[in-house]
DOZAGU-714473 format. One record per residue (C-alpha): residue in three letters; y, x, z. Coordinates in steps of 0.2 Angstrom, whole numbers, plus 5000, padded with zeros to 4 digits. Layout:
BEGIN
alaYXZ
...
***
This chain:
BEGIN
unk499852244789
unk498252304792
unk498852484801
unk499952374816
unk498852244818
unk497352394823
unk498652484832
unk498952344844
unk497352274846
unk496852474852
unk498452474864
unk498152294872
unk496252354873
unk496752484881
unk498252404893
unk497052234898
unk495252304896
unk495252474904
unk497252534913
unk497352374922
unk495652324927
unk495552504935
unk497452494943
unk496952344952
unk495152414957
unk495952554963
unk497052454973
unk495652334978
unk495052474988
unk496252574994
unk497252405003
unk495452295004
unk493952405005
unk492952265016
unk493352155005
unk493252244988
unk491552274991
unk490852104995
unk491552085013
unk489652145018
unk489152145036
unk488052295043
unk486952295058
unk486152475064
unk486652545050
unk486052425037
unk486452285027
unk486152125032
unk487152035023
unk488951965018
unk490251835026
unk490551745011
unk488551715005
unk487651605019
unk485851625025
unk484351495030
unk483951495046
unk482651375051
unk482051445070
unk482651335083
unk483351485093
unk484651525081
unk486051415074
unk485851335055
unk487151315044
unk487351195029
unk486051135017
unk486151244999
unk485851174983
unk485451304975
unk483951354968
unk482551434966
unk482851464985
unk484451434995
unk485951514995
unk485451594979
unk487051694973
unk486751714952
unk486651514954
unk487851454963
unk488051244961
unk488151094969
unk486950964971
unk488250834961
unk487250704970
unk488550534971
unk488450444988
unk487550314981
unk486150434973
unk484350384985
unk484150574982
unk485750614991
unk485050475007
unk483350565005
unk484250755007
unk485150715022
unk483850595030
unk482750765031
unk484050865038
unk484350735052
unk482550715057
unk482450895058
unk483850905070
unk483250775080
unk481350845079
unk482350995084
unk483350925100
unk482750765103
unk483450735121
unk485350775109
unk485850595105
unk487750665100
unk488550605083
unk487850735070
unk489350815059
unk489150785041
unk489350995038
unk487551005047
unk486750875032
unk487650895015
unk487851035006
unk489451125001
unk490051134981
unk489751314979
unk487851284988
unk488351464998
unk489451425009
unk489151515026
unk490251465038
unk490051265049
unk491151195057
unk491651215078
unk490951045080
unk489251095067
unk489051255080
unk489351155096
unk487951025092
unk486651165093
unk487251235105
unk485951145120
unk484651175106
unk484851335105
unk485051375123
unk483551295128
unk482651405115
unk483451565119
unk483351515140
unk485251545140
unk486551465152
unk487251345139
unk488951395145
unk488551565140
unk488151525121
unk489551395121
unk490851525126
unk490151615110
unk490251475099
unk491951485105
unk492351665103
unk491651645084
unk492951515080
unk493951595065
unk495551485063
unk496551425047
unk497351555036
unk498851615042
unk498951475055
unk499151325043
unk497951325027
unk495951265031
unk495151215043
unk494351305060
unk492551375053
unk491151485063
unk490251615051
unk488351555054
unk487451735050
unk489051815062
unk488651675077
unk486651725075
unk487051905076
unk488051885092
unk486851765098
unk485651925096
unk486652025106
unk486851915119
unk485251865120
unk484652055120
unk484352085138
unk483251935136
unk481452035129
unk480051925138
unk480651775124
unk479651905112
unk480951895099
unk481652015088
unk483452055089
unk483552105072
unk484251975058
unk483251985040
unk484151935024
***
């Protein structure tokens, strides 16, 4: 009993714990290398960061995506969580009270309907992607900041709209550190603001 029972354990060791996991890495990166590798985004040659993890931004020239949970510093990766804060929890009205105030400290003469993406936090606590309506709120903000035309950085909001999956599964989303990036770009020409064009991770 002893001999077949050793025997399969080695074959199945062999079949789930070595042949497969390196058949579908292999595969992973021959059909999905972006994405096999973290989906990271480059800029000059550098990383500076990946679509799937979010970033803080706090300037008011750039565009902030959603509150994180996570600690001991946002959008910390190796502790991905929610805040699991109920609607009725006073930490929960205190969270999102500070976000608002912040925006409004930000944009004062904005008197639009805040969307609720721009003051919770998302169950993963990385989420780096807002929604259309979370980019076009900032978008006067960040214009006045940046001295752009604010046609000019909604046509960009606009042009970093990614739509649902295959057409019909999610919702529209804008990936916060790819809109910043662009907003870089656009805004390069601009070098009497005084600000760098490079984004930090």
């Amino acid at each position: 009993m002893l001999r077949p029972a050793l025997t399969l354990f080695a074959l199945f060791t062999g079949l789930t714990g070595l042949a497969y996991p390196l058949a579908i890495t292999g595969i992973a990166q021959l059909a999905f290398p972006h994405q096999a590798n973290g989906s990271l985004i480059e800029q000059n040659g550098r990383i500076v960061g990946s679509e799937l993890i979010g970033q803080p931004f706090a300037g008011p020239g750039y565009f902030w995506g959603r509150l994180s949970a996570t600690s001991p510093y946002p959008y910390n990766a190796a502790h991905s969580s929610g805040s699991n804060l109920g609607p009725s929890n006073p930490a929960l009205f205190s969270q999102v009270k500070g976000r608002l105030d912040a925006l409004h400290r930000a944009d004062p003469g904005n008197h639009a309907p805040v969307p609720v993406d721009l003051v919770t936090s998302s169950a993963s606590g990385l989420d780096p992607d807002v929604s259309p309506a979370a980019a076009y709120y900032q978008v006067s903000r960040v214009a006045h900041f940046r001295h752009l035309p604010v046609a000019a950085v909604k046509a960009l909001v606009a042009r970093s709209i990614h739509g649902r999956f295959l057409g019909v599964l999610g919702e529209p989303t804008v990936n916060v550190l790819e809109l910043n990036m662009a907003l870089d770009a656009l805004d390069s020409g601009h070098a009497a603001t005084g600000r760098s064009s490079t984004i930090v991770s």
